[in-house]
One Martini backbone bead per residue (centre of mass of N, CA, C, O) as a GRO file, in nm:
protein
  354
    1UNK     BB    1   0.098   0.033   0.019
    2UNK     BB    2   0.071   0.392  -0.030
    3UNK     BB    3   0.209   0.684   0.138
    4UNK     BB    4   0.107   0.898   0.315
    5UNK     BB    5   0.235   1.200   0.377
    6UNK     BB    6   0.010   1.425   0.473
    7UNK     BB    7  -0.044   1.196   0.708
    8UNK     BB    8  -0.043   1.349   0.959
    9UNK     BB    9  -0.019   1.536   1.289
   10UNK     BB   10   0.042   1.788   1.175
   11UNK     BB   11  -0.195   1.804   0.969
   12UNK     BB   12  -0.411   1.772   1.210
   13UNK     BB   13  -0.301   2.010   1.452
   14UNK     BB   14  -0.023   1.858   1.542
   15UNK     BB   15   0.244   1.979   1.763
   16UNK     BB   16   0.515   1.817   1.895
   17UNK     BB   17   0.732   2.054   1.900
   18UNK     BB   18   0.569   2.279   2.000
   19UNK     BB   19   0.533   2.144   2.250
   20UNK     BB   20   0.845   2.121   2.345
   21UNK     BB   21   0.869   2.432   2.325
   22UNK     BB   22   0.712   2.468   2.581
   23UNK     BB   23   0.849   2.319   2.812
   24UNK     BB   24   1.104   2.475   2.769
   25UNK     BB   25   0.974   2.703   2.873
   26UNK     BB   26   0.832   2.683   3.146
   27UNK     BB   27   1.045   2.543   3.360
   28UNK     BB   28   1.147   2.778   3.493
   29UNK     BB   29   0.875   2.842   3.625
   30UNK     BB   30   0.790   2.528   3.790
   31UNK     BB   31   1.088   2.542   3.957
   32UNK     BB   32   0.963   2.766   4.157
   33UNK     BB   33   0.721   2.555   4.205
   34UNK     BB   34   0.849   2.430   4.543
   35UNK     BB   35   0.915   2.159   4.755
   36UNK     BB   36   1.088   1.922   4.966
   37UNK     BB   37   0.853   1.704   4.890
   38UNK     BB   38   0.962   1.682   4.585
   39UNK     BB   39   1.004   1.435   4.350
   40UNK     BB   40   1.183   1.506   4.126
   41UNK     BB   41   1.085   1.598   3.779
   42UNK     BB   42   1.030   1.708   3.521
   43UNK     BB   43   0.869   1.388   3.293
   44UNK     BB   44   0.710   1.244   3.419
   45UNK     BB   45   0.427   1.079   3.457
   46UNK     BB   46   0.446   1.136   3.771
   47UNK     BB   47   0.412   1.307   4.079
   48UNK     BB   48   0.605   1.337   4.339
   49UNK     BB   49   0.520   1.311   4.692
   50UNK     BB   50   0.634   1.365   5.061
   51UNK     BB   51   0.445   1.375   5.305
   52UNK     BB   52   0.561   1.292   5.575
   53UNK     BB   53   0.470   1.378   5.933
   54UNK     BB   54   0.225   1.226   6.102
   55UNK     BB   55  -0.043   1.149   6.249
   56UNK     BB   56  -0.349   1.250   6.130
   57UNK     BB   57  -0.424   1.255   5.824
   58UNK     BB   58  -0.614   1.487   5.611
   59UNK     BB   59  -0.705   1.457   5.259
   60UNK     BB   60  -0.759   1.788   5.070
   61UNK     BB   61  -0.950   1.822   4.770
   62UNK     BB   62  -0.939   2.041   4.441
   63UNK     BB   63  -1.158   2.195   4.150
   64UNK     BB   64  -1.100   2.426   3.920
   65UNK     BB   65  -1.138   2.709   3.741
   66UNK     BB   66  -1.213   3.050   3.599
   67UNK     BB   67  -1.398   3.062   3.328
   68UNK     BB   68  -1.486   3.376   3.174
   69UNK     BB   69  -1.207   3.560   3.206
   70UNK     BB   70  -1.071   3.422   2.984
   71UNK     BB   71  -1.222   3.605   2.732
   72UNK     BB   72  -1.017   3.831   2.833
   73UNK     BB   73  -0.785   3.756   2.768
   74UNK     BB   74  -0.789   3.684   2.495
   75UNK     BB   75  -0.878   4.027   2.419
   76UNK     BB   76  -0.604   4.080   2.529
   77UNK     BB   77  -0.342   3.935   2.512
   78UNK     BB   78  -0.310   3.800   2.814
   79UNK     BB   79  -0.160   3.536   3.031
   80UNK     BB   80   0.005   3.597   3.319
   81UNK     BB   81  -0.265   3.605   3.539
   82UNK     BB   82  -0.472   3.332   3.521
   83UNK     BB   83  -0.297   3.107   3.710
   84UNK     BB   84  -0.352   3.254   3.974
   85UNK     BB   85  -0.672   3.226   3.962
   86UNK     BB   86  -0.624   2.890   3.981
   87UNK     BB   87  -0.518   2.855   4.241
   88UNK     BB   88  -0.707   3.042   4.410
   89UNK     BB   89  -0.962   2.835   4.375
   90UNK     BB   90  -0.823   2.573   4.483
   91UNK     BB   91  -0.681   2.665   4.780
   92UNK     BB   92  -0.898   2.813   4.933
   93UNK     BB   93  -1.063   2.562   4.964
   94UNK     BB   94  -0.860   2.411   5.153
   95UNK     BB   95  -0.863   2.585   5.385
   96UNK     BB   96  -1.129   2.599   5.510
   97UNK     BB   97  -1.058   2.325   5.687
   98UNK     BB   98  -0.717   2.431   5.705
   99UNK     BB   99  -0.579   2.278   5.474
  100UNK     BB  100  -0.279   2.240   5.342
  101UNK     BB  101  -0.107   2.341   5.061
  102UNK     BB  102   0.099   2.112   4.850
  103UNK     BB  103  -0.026   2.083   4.542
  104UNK     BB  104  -0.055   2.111   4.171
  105UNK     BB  105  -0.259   2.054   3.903
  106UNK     BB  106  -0.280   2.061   3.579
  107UNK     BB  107  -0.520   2.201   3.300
  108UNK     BB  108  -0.433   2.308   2.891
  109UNK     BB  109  -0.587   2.357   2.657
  110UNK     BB  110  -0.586   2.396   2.297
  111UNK     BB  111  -0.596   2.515   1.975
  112UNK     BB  112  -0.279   2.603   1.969
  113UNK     BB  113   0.050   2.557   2.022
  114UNK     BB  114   0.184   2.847   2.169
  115UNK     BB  115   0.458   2.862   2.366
  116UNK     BB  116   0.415   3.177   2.457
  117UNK     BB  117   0.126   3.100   2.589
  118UNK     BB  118   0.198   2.828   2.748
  119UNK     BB  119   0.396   2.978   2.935
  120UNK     BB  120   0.216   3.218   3.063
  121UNK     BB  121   0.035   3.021   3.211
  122UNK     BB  122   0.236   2.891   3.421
  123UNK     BB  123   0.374   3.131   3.510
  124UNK     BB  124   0.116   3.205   3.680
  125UNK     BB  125   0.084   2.933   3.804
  126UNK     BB  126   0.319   2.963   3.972
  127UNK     BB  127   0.284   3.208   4.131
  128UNK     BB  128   0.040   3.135   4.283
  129UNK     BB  129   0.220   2.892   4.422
  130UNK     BB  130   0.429   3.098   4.548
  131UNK     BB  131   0.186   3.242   4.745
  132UNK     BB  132   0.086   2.943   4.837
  133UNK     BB  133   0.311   2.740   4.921
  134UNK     BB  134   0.310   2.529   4.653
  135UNK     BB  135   0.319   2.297   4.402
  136UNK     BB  136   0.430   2.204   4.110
  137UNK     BB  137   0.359   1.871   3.996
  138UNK     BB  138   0.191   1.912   3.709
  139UNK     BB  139   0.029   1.817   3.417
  140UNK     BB  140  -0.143   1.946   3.109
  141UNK     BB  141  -0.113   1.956   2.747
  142UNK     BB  142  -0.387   2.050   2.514
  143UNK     BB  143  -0.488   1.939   2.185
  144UNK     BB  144  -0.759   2.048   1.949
  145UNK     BB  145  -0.843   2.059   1.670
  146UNK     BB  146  -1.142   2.119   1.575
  147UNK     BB  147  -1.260   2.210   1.876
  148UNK     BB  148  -1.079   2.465   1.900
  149UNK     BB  149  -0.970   2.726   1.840
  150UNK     BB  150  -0.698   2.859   1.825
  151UNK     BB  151  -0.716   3.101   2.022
  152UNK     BB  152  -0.805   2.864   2.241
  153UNK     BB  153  -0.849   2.830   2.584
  154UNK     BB  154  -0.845   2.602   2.886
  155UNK     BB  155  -0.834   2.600   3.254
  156UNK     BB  156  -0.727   2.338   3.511
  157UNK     BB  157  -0.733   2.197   3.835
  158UNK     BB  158  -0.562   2.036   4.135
  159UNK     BB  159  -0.576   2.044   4.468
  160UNK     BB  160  -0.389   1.964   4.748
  161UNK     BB  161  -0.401   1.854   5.096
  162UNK     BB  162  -0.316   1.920   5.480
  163UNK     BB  163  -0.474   1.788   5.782
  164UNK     BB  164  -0.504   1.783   6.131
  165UNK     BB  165  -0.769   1.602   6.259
  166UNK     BB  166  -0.734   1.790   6.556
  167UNK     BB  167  -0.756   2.083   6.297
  168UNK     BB  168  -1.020   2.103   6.187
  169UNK     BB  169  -1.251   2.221   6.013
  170UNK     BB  170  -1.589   2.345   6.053
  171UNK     BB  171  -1.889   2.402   6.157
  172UNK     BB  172  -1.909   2.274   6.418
  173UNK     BB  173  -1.723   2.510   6.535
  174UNK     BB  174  -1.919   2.678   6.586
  175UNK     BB  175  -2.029   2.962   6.756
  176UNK     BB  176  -2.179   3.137   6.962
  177UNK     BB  177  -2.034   3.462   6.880
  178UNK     BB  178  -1.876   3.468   6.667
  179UNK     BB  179  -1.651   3.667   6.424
  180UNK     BB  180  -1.666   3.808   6.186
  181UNK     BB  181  -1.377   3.837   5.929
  182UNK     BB  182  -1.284   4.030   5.676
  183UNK     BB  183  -1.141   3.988   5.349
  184UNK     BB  184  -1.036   4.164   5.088
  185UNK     BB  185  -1.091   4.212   4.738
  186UNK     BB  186  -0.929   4.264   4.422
  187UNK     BB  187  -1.236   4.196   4.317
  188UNK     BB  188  -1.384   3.980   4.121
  189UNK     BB  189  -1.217   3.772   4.040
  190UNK     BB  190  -1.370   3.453   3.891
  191UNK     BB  191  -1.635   3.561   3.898
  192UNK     BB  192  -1.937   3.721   3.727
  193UNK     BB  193  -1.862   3.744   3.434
  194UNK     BB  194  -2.109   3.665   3.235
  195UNK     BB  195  -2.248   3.953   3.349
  196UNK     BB  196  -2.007   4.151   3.316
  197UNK     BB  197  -1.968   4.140   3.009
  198UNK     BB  198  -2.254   4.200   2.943
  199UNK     BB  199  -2.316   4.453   3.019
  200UNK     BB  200  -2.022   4.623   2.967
  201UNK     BB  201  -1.942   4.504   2.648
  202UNK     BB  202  -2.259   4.410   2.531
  203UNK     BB  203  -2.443   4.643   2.629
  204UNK     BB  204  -2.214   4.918   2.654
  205UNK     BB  205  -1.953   4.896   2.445
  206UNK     BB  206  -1.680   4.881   2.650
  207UNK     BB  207  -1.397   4.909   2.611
  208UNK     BB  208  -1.073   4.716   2.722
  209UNK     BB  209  -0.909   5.011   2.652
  210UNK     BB  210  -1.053   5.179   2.822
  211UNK     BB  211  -1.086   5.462   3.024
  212UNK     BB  212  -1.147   5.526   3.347
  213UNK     BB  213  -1.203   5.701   3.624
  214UNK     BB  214  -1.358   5.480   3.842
  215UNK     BB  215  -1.101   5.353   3.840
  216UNK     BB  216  -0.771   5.415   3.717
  217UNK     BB  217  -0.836   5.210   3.456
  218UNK     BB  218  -0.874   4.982   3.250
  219UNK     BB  219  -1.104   4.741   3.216
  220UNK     BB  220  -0.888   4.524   3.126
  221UNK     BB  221  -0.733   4.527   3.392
  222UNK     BB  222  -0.909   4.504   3.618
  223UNK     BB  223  -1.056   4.213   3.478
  224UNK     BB  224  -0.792   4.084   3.558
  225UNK     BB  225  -0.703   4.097   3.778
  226UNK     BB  226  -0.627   3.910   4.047
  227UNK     BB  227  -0.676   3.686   4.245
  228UNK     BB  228  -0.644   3.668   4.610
  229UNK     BB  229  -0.451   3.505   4.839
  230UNK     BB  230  -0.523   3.302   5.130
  231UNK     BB  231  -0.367   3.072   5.239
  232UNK     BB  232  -0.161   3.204   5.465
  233UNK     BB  233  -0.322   3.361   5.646
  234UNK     BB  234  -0.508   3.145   5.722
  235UNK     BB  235  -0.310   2.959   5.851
  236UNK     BB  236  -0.199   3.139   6.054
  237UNK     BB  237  -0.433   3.199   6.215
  238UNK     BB  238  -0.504   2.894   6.275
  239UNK     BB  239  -0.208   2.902   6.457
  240UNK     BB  240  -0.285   3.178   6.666
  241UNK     BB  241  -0.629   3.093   6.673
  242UNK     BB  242  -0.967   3.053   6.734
  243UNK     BB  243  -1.078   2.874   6.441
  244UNK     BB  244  -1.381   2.746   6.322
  245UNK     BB  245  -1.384   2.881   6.021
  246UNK     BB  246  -1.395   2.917   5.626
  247UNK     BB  247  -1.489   3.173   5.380
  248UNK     BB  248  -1.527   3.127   5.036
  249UNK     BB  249  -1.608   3.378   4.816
  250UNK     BB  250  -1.808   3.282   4.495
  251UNK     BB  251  -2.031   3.133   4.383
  252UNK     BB  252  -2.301   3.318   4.515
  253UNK     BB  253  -2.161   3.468   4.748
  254UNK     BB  254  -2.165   3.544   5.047
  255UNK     BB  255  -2.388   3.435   5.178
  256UNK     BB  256  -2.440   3.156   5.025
  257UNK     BB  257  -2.120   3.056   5.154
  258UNK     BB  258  -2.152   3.103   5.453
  259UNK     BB  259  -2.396   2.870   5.465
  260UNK     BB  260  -2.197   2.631   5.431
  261UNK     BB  261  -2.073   2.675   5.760
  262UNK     BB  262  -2.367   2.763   5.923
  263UNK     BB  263  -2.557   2.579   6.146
  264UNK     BB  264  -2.785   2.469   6.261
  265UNK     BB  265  -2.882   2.722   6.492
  266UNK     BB  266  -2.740   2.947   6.327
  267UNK     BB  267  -2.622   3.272   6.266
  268UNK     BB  268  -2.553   3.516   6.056
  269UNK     BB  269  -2.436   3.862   6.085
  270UNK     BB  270  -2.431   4.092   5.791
  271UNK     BB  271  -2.297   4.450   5.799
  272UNK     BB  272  -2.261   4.650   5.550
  273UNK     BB  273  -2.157   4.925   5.689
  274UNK     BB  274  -1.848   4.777   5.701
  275UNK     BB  275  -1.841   4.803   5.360
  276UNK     BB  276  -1.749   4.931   5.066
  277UNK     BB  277  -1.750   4.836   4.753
  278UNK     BB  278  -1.573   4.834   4.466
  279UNK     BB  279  -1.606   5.022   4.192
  280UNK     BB  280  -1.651   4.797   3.981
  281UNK     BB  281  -1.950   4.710   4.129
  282UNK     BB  282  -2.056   5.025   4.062
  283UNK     BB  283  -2.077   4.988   3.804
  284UNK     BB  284  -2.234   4.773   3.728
  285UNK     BB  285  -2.494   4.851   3.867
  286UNK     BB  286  -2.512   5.151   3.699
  287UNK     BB  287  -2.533   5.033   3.451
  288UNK     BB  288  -2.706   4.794   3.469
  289UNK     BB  289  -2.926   4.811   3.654
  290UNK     BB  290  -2.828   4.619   3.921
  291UNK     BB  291  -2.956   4.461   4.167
  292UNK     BB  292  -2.846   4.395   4.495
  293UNK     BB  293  -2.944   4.079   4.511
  294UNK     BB  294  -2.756   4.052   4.217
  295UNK     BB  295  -2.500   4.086   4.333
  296UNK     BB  296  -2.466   3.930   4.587
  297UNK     BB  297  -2.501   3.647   4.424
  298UNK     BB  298  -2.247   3.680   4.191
  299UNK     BB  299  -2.051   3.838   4.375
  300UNK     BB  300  -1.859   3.939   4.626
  301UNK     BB  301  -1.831   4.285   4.728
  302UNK     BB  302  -1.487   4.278   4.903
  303UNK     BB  303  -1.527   3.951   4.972
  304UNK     BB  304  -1.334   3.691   4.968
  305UNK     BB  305  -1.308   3.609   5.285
  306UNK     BB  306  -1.375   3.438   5.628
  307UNK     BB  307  -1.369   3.468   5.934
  308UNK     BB  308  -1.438   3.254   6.189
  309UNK     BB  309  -1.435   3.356   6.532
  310UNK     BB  310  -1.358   3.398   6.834
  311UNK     BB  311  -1.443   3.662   7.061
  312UNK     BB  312  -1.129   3.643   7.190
  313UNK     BB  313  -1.000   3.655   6.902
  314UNK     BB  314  -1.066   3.907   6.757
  315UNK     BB  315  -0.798   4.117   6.821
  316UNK     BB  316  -0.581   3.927   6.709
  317UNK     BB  317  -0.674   3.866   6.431
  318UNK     BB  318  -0.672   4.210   6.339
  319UNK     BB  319  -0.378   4.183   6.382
  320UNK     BB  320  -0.229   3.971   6.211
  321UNK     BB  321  -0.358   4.080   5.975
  322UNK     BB  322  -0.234   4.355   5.961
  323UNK     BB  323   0.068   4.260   5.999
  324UNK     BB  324  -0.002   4.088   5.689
  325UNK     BB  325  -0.155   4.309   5.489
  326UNK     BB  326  -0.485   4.263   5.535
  327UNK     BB  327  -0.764   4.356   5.443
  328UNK     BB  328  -0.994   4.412   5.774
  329UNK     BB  329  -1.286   4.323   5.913
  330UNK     BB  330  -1.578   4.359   6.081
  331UNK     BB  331  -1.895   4.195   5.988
  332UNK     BB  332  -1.988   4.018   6.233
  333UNK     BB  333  -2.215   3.786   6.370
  334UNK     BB  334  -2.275   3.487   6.597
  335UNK     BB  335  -2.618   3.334   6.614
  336UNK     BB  336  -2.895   3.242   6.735
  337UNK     BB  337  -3.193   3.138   6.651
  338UNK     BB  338  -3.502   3.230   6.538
  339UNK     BB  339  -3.815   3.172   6.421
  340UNK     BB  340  -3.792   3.456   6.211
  341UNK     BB  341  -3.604   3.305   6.048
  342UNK     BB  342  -3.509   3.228   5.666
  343UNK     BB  343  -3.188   3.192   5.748
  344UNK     BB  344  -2.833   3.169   5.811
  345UNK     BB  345  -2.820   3.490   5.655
  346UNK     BB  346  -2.827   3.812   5.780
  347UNK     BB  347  -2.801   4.098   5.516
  348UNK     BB  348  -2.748   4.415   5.716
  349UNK     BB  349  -2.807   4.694   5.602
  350UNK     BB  350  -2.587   4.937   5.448
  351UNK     BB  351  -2.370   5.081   5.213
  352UNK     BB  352  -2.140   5.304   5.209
  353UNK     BB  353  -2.121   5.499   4.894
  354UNK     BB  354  -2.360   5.279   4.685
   0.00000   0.00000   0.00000
């Protein structure tokens, strides 16, 4: 039978050539992003890690991805600071029950593998590694043709983490009188873009390049901002205060997370009056004319992270946070469930200057 020279993988829209020449840019941005428990290097099957000693661990993963900001980077082409997001999605939801993260694999899709742009991407995913005290452990490019655009990414992780089960935290742990304890966010972080691109973009057709006043920078800068790292706050915090559990406040807002932490028979009350949502918000809501309710539901609203906390370390706890230059305030308290409440979590008051 006679040979096919056209029939080629990289004819269908695959370079392995071009994806060696991906790792060999991203490596040494990978090899920023390592802990002493890192068993070899880049290049094997299976990334391997060496757990320590511990009396009783308990392992906790988490996967998530970073939605529709995508569509910003690449409408941007900057692609340096995605990976942030991504590292930010997965490690902080492993400190809400207290533990450590350990290290991070990634997955980066593409249609079609151009070289320095997912070193770009891996660029930031080591960064996020490198804010959060994870490894980055290794992971997967995969080339789409056919099924994704050239121009076209998407990236996805799942990070592992470690915490002593007498050390654990959740629900469980909340207490009446607890003090919610507030750390700002960076702005959107990686949620509510589909909400916030339709509004802004698709129905007042406010260019990414152009200046904001309201922002003092253009709208495709805000709208890229990293995602806040709070995993090293958190475990510090957990190691010198008595932490009941936190609150990763992402898709769903404040209240919607809030409520996944505090159990039956307890309220949490939220005091809008201790913060004004930053500049972000108050334009999405005045173009687009976004009622409060659905603002809070879909956006942080200028809240990351939440700490709950015993109410006798709770002066302790914004010392720490202050010391360790955290943007933070008291939110409000953990209190006894009455009759007429309708959830557990009540929204009061309003925000000065919204």
């Amino acid at each position: 039978m006679a040979e096919n020279k056209e029939n080629t993988y990289a004819a269908a829209g695959v370079s392995i050539e071009e994806g060696d020449r991906a790792v060999t840019l991203f490596a040494p941005h990978a090899k920023r992003a390592t802990r002493p428990e890192v068993l070899g290097g880049l290049g094997g099957f299976a990334g391997l890690f060496k757990l320590g000693e511990y009396k009783e661990p308990i392992l906790a993963a988490g996967s998530d991805g970073v939605g529709t900001k995508l569509a910003v980077a690449q409408a941007m082409d900057k692609h340096d600071t995605i990976g942030i997001d991504l590292v930010a999605m997965c490690v902080d939801d492993l400190v809400v029950c207290g533990a450590e993260p350990l290290f991070l694999q990634d997955y980066i899709a593409v249609g079609k593998v151009v070289p320095e742009k997912v070193a770009d991407i891996v660029a930031g995913i080591a960064e996020g590694c490198v804010q959060a005290g994870c490894a980055l452990l290794g992971g997967e490019t995969a080339e789409h043709p056919g099924v994704m655009d050239p121009e076209e990414y998407d990236v996805s992780a799942t990070a592992v983490g470690v915490v002593e089960a007498d050390a654990l935290l959740g629900p469980d742990k909340v207490r009446d009188g607890d003090v919610l304890i507030a750390m700002g966010s960076s702005g959107l972080h990686s949620n509510g873009y589909s909400l916030a691109r339709y509004i802004l973009l698709e129905q007042a057709g406010l260019p990414l390049d152009g200046h904001m006043e309201d922002l003092d920078r253009t709208l495709g800068e805000e709208l890229l901002e990293p995602t806040r790292i709070y995993a090293k706050d958190c475990l510090a915090l957990a190691n010198e205060c008595s932490v009941s559990t936190f609150c990763h406040v992402t898709g769903g807002g404040l209240a919607g997370n809030l409520e996944r932490v505090i159990p039956e028979g307890l309220v949490a009350e939220v005091n809008r009056a201790t913060w004004t949502p930053g500049p972000i918000f108050r334009t999405i809501s005045s173009v687009g004319k976004v009622a409060l309710e659905e603002m809070e539901k879909t956006f942080n609203m200028g809240v990351g992270m939440i700490a709950v906390v015993s109410h006798e370390d709770r002066d302790r706890a914004m010392a720490m946070l202050t010391a360790r230059h955290v943007d933070a305030w008291e939110l409000g308290t953990v209190r006894i469930s009455r009759e007429e409440d309708t959830s557990r979590v009540q929204m009061l008051g309003s925000h000065p200057n919204y």
